[in-house]
MDTraj code that builds the backbone (N, CA, C; nanometers):
import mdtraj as md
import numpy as np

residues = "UNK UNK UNK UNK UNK UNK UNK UNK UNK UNK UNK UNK UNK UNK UNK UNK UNK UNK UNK UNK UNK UNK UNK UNK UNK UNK UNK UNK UNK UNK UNK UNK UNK UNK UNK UNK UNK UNK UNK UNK UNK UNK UNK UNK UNK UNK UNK UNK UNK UNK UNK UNK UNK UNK UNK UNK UNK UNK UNK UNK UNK UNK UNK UNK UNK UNK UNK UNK UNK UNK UNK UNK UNK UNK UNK UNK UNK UNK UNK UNK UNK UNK UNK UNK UNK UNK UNK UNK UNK UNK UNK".split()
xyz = np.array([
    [-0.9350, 0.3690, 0.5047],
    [-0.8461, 0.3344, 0.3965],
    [-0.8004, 0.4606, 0.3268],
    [-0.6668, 0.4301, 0.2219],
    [-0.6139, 0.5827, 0.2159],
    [-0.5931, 0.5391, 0.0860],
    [-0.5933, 0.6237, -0.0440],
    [-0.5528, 0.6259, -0.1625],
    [-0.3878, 0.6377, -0.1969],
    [-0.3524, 0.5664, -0.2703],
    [-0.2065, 0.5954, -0.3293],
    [-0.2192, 0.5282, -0.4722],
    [-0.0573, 0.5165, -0.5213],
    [-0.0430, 0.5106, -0.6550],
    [0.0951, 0.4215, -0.6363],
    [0.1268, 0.3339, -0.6591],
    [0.2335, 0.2099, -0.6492],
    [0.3651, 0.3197, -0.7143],
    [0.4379, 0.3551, -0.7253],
    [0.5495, 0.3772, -0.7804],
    [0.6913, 0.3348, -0.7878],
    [0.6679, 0.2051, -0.7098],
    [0.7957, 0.1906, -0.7591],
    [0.8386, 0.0310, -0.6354],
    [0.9212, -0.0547, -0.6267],
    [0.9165, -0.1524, -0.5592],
    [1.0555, -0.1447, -0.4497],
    [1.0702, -0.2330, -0.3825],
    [1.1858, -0.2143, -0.2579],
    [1.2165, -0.3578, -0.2604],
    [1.3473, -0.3715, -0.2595],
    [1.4285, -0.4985, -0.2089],
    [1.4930, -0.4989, -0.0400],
    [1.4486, -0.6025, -0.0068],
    [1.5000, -0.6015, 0.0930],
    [1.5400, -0.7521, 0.1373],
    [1.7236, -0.7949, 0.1637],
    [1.7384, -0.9523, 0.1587],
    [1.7127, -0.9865, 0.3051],
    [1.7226, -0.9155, 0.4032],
    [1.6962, -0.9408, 0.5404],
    [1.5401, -0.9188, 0.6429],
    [1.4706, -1.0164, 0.6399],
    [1.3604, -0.9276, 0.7328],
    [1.2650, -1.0244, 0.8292],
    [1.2448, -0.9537, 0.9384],
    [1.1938, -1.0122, 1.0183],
    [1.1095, -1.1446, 0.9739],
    [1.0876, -1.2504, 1.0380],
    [1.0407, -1.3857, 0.9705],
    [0.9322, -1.3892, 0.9682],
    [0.7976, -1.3202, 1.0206],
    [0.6766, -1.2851, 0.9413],
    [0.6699, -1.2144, 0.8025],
    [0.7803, -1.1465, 0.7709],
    [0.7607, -1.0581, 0.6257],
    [0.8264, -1.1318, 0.5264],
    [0.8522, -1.2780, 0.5242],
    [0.9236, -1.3562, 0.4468],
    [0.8237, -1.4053, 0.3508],
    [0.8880, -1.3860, 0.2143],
    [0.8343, -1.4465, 0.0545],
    [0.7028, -1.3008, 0.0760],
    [0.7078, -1.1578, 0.1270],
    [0.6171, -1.0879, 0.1376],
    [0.6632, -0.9752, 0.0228],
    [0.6440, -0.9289, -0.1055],
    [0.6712, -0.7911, -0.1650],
    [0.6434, -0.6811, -0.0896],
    [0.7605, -0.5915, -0.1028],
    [0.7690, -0.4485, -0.0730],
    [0.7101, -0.3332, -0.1443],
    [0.6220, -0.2465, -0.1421],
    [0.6211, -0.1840, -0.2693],
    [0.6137, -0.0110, -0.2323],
    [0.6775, 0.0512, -0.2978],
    [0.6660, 0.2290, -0.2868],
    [0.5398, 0.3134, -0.2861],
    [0.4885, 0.3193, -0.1946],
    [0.3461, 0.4414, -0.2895],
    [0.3246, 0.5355, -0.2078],
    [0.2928, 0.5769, -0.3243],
    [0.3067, 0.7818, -0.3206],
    [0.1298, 0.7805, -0.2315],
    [0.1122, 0.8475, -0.1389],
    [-0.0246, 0.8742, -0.1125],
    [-0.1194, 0.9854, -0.2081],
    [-0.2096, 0.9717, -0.2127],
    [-0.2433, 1.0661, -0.2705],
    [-0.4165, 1.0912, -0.2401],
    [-0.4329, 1.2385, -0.2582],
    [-0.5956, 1.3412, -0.2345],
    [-0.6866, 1.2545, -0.3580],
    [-0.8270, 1.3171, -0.3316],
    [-0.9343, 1.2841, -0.4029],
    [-0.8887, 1.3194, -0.5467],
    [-0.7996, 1.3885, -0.5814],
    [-0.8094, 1.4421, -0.6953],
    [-0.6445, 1.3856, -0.7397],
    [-0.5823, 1.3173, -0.7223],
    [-0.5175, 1.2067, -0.7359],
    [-0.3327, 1.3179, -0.7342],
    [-0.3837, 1.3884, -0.6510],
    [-0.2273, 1.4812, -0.6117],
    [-0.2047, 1.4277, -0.4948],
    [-0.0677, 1.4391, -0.5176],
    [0.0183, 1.3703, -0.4155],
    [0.0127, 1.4471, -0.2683],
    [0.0229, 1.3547, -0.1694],
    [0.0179, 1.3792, -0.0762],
    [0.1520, 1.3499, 0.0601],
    [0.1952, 1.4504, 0.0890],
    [0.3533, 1.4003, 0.1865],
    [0.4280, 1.3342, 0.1114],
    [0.5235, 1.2203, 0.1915],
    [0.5872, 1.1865, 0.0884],
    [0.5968, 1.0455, 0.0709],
    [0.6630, 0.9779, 0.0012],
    [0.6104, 0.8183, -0.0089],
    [0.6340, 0.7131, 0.0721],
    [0.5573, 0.5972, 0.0821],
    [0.5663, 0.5337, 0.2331],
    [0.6057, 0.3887, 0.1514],
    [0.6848, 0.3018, 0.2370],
    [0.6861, 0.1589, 0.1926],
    [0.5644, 0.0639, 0.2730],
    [0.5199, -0.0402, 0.1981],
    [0.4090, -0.0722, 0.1834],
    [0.4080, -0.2530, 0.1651],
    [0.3297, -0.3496, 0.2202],
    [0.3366, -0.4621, 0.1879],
    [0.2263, -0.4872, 0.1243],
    [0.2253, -0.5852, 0.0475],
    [0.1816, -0.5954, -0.0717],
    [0.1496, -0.7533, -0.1002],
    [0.0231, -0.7762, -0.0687],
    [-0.0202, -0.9372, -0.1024],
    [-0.1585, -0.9646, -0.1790],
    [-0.1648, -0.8367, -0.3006],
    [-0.2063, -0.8642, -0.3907],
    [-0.1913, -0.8705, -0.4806],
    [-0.0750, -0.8609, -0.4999],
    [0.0311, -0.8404, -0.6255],
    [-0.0228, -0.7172, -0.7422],
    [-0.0296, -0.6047, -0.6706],
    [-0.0225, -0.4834, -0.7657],
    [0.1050, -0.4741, -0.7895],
    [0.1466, -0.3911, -0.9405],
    [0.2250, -0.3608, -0.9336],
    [0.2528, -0.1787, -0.9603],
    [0.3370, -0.1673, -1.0237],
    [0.4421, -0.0101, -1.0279],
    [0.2925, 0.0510, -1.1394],
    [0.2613, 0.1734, -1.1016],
    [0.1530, 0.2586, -1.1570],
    [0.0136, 0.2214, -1.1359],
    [-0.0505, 0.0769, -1.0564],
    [-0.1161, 0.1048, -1.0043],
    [-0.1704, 0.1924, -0.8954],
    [-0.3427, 0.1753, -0.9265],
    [-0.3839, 0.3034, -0.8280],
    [-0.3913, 0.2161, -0.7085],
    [-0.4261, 0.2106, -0.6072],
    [-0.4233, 0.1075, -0.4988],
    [-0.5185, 0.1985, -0.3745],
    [-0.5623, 0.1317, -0.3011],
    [-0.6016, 0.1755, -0.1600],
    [-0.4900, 0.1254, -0.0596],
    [-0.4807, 0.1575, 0.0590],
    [-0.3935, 0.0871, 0.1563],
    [-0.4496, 0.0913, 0.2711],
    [-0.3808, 0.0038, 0.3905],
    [-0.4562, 0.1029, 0.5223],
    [-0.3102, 0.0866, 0.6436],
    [-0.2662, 0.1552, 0.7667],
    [-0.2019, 0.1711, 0.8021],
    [-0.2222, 0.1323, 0.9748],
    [-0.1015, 0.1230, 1.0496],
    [-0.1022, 0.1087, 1.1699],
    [-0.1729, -0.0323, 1.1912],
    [-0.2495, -0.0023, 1.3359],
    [-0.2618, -0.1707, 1.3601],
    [-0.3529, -0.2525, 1.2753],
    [-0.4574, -0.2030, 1.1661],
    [-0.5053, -0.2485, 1.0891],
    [-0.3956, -0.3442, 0.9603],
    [-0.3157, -0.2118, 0.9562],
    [-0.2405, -0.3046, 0.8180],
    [-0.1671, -0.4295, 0.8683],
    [-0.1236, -0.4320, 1.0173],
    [-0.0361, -0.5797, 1.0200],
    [-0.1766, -0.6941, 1.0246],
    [-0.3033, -0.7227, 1.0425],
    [-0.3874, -0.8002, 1.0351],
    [-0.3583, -0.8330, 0.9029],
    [-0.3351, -0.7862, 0.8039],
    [-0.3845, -0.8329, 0.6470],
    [-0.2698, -0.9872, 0.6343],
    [-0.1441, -0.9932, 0.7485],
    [-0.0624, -1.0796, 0.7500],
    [-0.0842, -1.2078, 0.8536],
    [-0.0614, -1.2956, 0.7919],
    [-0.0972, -1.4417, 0.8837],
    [-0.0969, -1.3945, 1.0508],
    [0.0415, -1.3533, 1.0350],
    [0.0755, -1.3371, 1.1925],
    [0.0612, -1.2300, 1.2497],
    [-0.0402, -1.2372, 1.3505],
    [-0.1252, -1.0850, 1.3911],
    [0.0003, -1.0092, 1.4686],
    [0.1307, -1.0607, 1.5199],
    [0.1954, -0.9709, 1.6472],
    [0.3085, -0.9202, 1.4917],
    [0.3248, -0.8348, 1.4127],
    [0.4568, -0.8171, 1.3244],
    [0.4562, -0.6758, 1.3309],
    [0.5248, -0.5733, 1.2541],
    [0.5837, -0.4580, 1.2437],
    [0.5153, -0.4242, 1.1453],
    [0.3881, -0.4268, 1.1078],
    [0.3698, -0.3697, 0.9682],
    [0.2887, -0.2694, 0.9812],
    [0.3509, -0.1210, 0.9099],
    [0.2985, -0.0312, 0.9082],
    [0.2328, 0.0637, 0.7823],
    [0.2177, -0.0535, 0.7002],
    [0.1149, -0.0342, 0.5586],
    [0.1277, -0.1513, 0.4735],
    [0.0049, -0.1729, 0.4346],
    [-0.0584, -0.2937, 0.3557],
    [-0.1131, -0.2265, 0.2500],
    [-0.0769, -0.2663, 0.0918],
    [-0.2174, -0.2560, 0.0092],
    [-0.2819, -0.3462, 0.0026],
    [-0.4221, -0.3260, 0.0570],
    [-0.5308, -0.3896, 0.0959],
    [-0.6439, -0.4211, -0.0557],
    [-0.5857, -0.3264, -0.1859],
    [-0.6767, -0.3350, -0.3152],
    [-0.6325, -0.2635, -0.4418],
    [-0.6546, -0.2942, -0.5472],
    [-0.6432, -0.2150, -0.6657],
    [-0.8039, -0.1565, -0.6943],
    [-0.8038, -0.0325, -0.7222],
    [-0.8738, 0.0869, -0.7528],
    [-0.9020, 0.0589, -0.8931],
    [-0.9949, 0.0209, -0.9661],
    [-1.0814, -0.0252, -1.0780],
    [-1.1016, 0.0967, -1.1605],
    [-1.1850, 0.1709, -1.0807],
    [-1.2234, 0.2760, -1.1360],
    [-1.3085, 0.3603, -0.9848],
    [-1.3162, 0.5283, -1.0413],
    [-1.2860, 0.6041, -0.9242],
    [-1.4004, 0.6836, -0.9901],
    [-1.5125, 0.7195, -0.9178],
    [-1.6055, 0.8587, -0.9210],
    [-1.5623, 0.9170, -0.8173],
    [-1.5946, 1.0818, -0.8159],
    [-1.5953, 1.1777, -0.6875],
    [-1.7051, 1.2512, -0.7333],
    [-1.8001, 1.2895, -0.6609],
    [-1.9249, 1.3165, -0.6834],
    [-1.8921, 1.5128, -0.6561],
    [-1.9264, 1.5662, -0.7870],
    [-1.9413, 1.7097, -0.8256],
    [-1.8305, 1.7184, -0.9002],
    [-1.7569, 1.6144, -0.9193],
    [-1.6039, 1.5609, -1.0264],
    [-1.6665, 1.5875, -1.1834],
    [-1.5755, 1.6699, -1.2237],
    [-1.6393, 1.6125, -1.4411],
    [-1.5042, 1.5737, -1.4450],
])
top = md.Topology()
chain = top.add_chain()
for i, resn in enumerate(residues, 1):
    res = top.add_residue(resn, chain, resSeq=i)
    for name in ("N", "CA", "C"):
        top.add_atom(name, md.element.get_by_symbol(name[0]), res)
traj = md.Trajectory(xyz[None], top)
């Protein structure tokens, strides 16, 4: 699983018929120390985080499982919202 930060959401009126009634959402990846990482990926979203959450995600053939229909195109899921975060030797 990979850390990011929701920033921002995506419309889209056309899409394949597994990703239907599914939110889109923007997030920035980001390091242990909550700096950004590359650049931002679009993301499906069926926990309803929204814009400035911290989130986990996960990618490739893992992320299309999180959707009913195991055969779809999905190449990132947030899989959770991030509560709260230790990193051990962190103040």
């Amino acid at each position: 699983m990979k850390l990011g930060k929701v920033t921002g959401t995506v419309v889209s009126t056309i899409k394949v018929a597994s990703f239907e009634g599914i939110k889109l959402m923007l997030v920035q990846p980001l390091n242990e120390k909550l700096e950004a990482l590359g650049d931002p990926i679009v993301a499906f979203d069926t926990i309803q985080a929204g814009v400035g959450d911290l989130i986990y995600y996960e990618t490739s053939k893992e992320a299309g499982r999180i959707l009913e229909t195991t055969m779809n195109p999905c190449d990132a899921a947030i899989v959770g919202i991030v509560d709260k975060m230790e990193v051990e030797g962190a103040k």
